[in-house]
N, C-alpha and C positions, 0 to 999 in steps of 0.2 A: 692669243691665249689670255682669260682674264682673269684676274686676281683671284676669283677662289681658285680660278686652277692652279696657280702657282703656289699659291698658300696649302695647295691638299699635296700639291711635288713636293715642297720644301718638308712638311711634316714627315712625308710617306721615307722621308732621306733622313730625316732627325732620327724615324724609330729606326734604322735599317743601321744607322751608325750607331746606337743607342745598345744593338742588340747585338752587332760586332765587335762591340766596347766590351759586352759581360763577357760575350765569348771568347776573344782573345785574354782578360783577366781571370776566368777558369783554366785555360791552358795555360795562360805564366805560374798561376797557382801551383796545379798537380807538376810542372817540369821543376817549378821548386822545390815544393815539398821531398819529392823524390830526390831530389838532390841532397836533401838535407837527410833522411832516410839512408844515402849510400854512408854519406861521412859518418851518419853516427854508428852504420856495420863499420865499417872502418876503426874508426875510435874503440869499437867494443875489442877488434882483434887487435892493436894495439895496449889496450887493457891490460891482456893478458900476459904481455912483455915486460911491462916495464911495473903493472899491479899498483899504477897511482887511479885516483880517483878523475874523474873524467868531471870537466868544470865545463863545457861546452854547452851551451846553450842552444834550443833551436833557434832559428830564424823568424820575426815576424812574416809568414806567406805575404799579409797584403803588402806591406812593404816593400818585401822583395820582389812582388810581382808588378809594383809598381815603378819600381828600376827594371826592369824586364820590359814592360809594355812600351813598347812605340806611341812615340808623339805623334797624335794625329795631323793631319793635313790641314793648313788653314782651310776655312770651308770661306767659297766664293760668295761673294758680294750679291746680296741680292738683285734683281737685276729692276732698272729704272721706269719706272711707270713710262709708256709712249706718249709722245707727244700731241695736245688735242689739236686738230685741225680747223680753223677760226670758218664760222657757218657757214654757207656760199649765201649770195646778197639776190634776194629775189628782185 
């Protein structure tokens, strides 16, 4: 295999993780958000009990989807150029 081909594998993996990256940080997103959506129907029916003013703040999403999101995997070493083979001797 030679170096452009490794070089066009290791790209074609860079976008592929690049594009699992967003899409895993969309879904931490909307499961937070939503999260934060139920607490504050909650807080609202709570409201209505006690009739104090609600101090609760949302959440930053990126932030919290970035506690959410998984640490990627080390990515493996690239691998070592092969060895040249010294010319044969005519």
């Amino acid at each position: 295999m030679g170096q452009n081909e490794v070089a066009g594998l290791l790209q074609q993996t860079l976008d592929e993780e690049k594009a699992n990256d967003q899409l895993m940080n969309e879904i931490a997103e909307r499961a937070v958000n939503q999260q934060a959506r139920n607490v504050d129907e909650e807080d609202e029916g709570d409201d209505e009990k006690d009739e104090s003013p609600s101090t609760t703040e949302e959440p930053a999403p990126k932030k919290a989807a970035a506690k959410a999101r998984k640490p990627a995997a080390p990515k493996p070493a690239a691998p070592k150029p092969a060895a040249k083979k010294p010319a044969a001797k005519k």
